[in-house]
C-alpha positions in Angstrom: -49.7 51.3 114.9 -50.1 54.6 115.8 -46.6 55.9 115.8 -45.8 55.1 111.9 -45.6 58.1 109.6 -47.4 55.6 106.7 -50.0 54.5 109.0 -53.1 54.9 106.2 -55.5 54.7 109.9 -54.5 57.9 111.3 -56.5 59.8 108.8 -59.8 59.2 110.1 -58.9 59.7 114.0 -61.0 62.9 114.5 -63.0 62.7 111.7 -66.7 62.1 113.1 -67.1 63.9 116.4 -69.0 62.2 118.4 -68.1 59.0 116.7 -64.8 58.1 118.7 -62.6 55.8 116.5 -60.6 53.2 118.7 -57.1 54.8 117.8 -58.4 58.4 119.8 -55.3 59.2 122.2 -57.7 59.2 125.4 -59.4 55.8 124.5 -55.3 54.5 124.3 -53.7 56.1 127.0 -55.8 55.6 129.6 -58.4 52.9 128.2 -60.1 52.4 131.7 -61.0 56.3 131.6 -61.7 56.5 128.3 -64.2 53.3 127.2 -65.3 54.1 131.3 -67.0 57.9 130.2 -68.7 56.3 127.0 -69.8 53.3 129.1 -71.8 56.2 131.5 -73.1 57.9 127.9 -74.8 54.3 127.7 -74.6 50.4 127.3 -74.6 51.1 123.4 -72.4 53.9 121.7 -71.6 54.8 117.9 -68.1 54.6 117.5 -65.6 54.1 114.3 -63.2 50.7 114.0 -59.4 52.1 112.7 -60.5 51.4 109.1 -63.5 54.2 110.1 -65.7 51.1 109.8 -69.1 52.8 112.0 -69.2 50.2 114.7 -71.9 49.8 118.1 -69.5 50.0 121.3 -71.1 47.8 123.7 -69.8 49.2 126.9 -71.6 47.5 130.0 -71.2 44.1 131.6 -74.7 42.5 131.0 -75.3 44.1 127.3 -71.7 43.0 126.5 -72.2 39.1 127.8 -75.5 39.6 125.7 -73.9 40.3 122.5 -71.0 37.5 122.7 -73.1 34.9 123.3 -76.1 35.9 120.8 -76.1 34.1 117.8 -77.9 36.6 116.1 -73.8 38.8 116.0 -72.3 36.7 113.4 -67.9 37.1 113.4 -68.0 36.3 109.8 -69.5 39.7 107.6 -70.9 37.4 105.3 -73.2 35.7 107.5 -74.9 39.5 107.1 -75.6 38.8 104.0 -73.9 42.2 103.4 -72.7 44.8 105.1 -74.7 48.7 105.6 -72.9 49.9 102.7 -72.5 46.7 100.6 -68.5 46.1 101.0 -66.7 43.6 102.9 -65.2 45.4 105.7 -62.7 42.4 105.9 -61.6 42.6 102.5 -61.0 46.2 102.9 -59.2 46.3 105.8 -57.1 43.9 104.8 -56.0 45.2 101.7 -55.2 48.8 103.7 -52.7 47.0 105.7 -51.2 45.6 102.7 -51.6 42.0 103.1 -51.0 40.1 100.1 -54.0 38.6 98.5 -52.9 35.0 98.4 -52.2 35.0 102.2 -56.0 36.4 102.7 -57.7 32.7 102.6 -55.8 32.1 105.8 -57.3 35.2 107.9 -60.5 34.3 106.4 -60.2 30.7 107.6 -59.4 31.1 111.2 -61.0 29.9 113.9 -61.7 33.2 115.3 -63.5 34.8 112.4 -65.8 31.8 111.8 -68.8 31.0 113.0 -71.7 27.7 114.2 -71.3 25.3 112.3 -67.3 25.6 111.0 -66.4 27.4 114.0 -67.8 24.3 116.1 -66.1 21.7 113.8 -62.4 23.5 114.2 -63.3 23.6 118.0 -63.8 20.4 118.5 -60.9 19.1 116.8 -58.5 21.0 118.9 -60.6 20.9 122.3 -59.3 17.6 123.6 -56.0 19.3 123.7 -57.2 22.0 126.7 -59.6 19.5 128.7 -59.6 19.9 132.2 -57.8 16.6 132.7 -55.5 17.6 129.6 -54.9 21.1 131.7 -54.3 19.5 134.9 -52.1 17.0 133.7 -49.7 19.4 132.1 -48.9 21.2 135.4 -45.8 19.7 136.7 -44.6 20.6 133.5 -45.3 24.3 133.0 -44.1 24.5 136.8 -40.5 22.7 135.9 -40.6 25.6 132.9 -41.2 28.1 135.7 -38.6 26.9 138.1 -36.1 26.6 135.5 -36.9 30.4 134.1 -37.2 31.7 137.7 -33.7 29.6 138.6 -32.2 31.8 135.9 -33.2 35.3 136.6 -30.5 36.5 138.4 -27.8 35.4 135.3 -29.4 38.2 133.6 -29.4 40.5 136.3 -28.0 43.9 135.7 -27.0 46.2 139.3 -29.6 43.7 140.2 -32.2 44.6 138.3 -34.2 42.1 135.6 -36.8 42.3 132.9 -39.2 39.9 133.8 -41.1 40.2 130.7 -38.2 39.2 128.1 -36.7 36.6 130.8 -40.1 34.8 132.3 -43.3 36.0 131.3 -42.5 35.4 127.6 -40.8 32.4 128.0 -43.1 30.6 130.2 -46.2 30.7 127.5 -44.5 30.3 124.4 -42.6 27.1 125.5 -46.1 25.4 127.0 -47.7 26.1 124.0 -45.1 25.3 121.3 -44.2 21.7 123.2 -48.2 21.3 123.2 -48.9 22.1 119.4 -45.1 20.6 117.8 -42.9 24.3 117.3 -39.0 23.1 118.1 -37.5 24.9 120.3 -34.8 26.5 118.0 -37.7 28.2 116.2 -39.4 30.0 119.1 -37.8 32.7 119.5 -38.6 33.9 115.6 -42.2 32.9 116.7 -42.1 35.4 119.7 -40.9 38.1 117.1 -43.5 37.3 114.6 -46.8 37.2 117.0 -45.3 40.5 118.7 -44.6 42.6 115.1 -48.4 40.9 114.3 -49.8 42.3 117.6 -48.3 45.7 116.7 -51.0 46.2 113.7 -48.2 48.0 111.8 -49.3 47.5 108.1 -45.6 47.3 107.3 -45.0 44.3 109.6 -48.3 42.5 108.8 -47.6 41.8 105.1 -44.6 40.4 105.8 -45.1 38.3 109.7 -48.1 36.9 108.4 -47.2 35.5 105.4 -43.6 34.2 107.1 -46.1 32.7 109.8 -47.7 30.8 107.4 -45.0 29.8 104.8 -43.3 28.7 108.0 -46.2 25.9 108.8 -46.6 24.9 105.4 -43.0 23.4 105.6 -43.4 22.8 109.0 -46.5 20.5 108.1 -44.7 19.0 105.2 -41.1 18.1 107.8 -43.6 16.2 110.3 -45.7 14.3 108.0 -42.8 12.6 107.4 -42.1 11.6 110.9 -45.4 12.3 112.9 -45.5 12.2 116.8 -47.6 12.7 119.7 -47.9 16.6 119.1 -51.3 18.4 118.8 -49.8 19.3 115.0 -49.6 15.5 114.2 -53.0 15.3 115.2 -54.4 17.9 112.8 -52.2 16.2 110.3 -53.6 12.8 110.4 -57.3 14.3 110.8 -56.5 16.4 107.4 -55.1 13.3 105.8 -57.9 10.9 106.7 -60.5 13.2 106.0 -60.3 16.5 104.1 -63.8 17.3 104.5 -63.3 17.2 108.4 -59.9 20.2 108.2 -58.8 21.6 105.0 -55.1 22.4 104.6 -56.0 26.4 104.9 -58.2 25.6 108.1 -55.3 23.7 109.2 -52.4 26.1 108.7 -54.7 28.9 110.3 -55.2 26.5 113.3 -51.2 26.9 114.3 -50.7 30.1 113.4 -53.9 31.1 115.9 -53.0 28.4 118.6 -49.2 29.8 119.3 -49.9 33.4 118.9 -53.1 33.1 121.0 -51.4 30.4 123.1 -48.6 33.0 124.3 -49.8 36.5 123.6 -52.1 37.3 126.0 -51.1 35.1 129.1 -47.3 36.6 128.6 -49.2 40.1 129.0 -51.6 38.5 132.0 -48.2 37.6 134.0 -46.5 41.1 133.0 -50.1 43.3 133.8 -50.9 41.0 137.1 -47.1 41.1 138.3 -47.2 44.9 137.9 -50.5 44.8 139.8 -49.5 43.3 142.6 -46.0 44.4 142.8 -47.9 48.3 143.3 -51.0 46.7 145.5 -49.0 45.7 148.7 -51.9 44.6 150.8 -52.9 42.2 148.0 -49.2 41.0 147.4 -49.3 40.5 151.5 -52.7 38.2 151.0 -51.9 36.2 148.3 -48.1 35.7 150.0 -49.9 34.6 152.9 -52.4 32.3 151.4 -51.3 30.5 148.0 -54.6 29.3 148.1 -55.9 32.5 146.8 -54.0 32.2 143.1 -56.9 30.9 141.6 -59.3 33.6 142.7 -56.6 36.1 142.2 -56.0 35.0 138.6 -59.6 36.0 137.5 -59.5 39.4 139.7 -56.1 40.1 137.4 -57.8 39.3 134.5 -61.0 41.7 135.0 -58.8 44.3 136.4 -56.0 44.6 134.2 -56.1 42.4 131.3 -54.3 42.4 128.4 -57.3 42.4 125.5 -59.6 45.2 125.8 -61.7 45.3 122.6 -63.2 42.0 120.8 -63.2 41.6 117.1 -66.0 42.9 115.5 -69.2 41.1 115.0 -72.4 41.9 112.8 -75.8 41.4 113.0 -77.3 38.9 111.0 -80.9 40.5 111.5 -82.0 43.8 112.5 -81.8 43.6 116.5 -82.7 46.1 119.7 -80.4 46.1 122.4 -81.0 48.4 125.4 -83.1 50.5 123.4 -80.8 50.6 120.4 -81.8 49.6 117.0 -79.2 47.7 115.0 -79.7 47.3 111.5 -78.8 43.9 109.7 -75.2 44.2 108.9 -74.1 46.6 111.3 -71.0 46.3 113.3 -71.0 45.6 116.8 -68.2 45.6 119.6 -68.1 44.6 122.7 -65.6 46.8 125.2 -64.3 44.3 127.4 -62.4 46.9 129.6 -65.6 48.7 130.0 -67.6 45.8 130.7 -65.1 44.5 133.6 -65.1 47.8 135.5 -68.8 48.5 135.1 -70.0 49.6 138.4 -73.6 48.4 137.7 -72.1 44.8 138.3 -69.1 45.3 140.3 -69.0 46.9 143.9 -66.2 49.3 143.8 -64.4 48.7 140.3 -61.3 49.6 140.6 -60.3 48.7 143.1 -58.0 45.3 142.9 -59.0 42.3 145.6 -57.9 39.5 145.1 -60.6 38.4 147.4 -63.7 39.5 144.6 -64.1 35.9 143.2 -65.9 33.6 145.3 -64.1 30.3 145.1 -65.8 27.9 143.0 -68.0 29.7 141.4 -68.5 30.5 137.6 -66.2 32.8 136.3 -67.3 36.7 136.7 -66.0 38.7 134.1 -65.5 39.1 130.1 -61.6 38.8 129.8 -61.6 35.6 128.1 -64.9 36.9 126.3 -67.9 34.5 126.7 -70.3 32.6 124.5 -69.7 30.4 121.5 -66.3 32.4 121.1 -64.5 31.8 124.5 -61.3 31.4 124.8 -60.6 27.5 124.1 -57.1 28.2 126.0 -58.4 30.0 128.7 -58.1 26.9 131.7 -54.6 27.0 130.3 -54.1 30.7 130.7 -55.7 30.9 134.3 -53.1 27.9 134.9 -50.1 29.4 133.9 -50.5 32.2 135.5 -51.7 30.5 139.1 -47.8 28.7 138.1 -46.2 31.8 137.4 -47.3 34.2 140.5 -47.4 31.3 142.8 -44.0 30.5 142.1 -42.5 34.0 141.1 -43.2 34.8 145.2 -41.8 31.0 145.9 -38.5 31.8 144.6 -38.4 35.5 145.2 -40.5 36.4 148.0 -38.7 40.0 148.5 -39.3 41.1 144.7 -40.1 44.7 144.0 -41.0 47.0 141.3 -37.3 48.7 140.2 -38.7 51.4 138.9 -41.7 54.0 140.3 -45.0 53.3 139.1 -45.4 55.7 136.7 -42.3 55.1 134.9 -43.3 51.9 133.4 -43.9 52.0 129.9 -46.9 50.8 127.8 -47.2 50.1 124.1 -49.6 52.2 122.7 -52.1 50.1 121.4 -55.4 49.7 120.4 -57.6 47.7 122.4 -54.5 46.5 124.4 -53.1 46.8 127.9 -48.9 45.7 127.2 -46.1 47.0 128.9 -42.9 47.1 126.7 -41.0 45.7 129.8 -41.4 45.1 133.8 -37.5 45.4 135.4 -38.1 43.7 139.1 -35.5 43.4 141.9 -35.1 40.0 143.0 -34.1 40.8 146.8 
């Protein structure tokens, strides 16, 4: 997003000092730096969105799990009423990135930009898909996905080095979730190149991914009506069909699209970030090597430490509201900064530093990387399992693995709000 000549964002990077906008060089290079020195400023900062949209960073830990699970910060503008300056800030940024206007219903429909009481409808008709027995159940099968992925690194070995990124931690996610929701397997890899051009931001890419994304369902939805099976699709299909008040067609689309791309996104950059992680922290490769016990704990450390999603989505405030001293008018935007939040040293001893050990087993989960409130990740048991599956067995096959490159020559995509490296080349040993 930041690279392209056309990009109609770049304009306002700079433009209020004082008022950081999210595309600022420091706040992208080095995000934990960044989002950290406006976190020690205070809990709540004015910043700018890319669209120059003003916008409340929430930067600490307790303020942050405040705000995502207050129903009073509404995802949907409208449940403002209307915005500080009386235009839908969707709208607008959508039109900026060029989105055709017939394809807008389906952003506006998703799950992740509504709120109580469709938000909790569309929840609970996907939620039986990612119950804990669900989850658990699934297992064998995302580790015979692993096995066979890991079996097959060294065919695409080069002077023995491998991207573990295009051959494993890409594959793994996208093949769980596309068995889980109905995608054949001839069509995922256009489904990896669609979610990653949408991930860019580009406003090239998004006016045409999206609408391909959603043209593709539409016949997709119209093939397996015809022959329905036991896939999570079918089920939203014969829901729609037997009741259209319960899931419109648009709500149903938008379900599909969000389910794969979230559904293989984020856990394919969890693997990448927490491989890296450990691959340049030997004493915690050496623990978690010596006690596979440790995945789960060492999933959620991962996940505060170097997690793919740094920024939320903006939310607004339905009333005017005080936090930490702050007034926020009805309508304003607010933001919680997930990367500040998880390395705020008012809750965490020592940051960041990476231990594995952090978590106390069995207790609740301790950090914002799957967000929190209402708007939790639905797939998060499935995330954390996946990537238990992929260290555990990434050290199974390979115990010798190493980084093939220094540290600092790994490359990131420059993104806002994101932590993705573009590839991770490993030797096997």
């Amino acid at each position: 997003m930041t690279e392209s000549a056309n990009n109609p964002f770049n304009e306002y990077v700079g433009k209020h000092p004082g008022e950081p906008n999210v595309l600022e060089p420091a706040l992208i290079t080095d995000p934990f730096t960044g989002y950290g020195e406006l976190r020690e400023q205070g809990p709540v900062v004015r910043g700018r969105f890319v669209d120059d949209t003003p916008v409340w960073f929430i930067t600490r830990f307790d303020e942050a799990r405040v705000v995502l699970r207050d129903h009073r910060f509404a995802n949907n503008p409208a449940f403002a009423q209307e915005t500080a300056d009386g235009e839908n800030p969707r709208s607008r940024l959508m039109e900026m990135m060029g989105l055709p206007e017939r394809y807008r219903v389906y952003l506006d429909g998703s799950i992740l930009t509504m709120d109580a009481p469709d938000h909790t409808r569309l929840r609970r008709l996907v939620s039986r898909a990612f119950t804990a027995r669900k989850i658990t159940d699934l297992r064998p099968r995302v580790e015979d996905i692993a096995d066979d992925l890991l079996s097959r690194l060294p065919e695409h070995a080069e002077d023995g080095v491998v991207d573990l990124i295009t051959h494993f931690a890409y594959p793994l996610p996208i093949t769980v979730i596309c068995e889980l929701v109905g995608i054949p397997e001839a069509d995922r890899p256009q489904w990896r190149a669609w979610s990653s051009q949408l991930a860019s931001l580009g406003p090239d890419r998004l006016k045409n991914s999206f609408p391909a994304m959603i043209d593709y369902i539409h016949e997709l939805i119209r093939e397996r009506r015809a022959a329905l099976t036991d896939d999570l699709l079918s089920e939203l299909i014969r829901t729609h069909d037997d009741d259209g008040s319960r899931l419109s067609d648009v709500e149903m689309v938008t379900l599909v699209v969000t389910l794969v791309i979230a559904g293989h996104e984020t856990t394919a950059h969890l693997i990448t970030n927490g491989a890296a992680a450990l691959l340049t922290h030997p004493d915690q490769l050496r623990l978690l090597k010596a006690d596979s016990g440790l995945l789960p704990r060492a999933v959620h450390e991962l996940m505060r430490w170097c997690g793919p999603v740094h920024l939320t989505q903006l939310r607004y405030a339905t009333e005017d509201t005080e936090l930490a001293g702050v007034r926020i008018a009805k309508g304003e935007a607010v933001m919680p900064i997930l990367v500040s939040a998880n390395h705020d040293p008012r809750h965490y001893a020592d940051p960041a530093r990476l231990d594995i050990t952090r978590h106390p087993a069995g207790r609740a989960e301790d950090h914002v990387g799957f967000g929190h409130g209402m708007h939790y990740c639905l797939g998060a048991s499935l995330a954390r399992q996946e990537g238990e599956v992929a260290f555990g067995k990434l050290l199974a096959h390979y115990p010798a693995v190493s980084l093939a490159v220094k540290p600092e020559e790994l490359r990131r995509i420059p993104l806002p709000g994101n932590w993705r490296l573009s590839e991770l080349p490993i030797r096997l040993g």
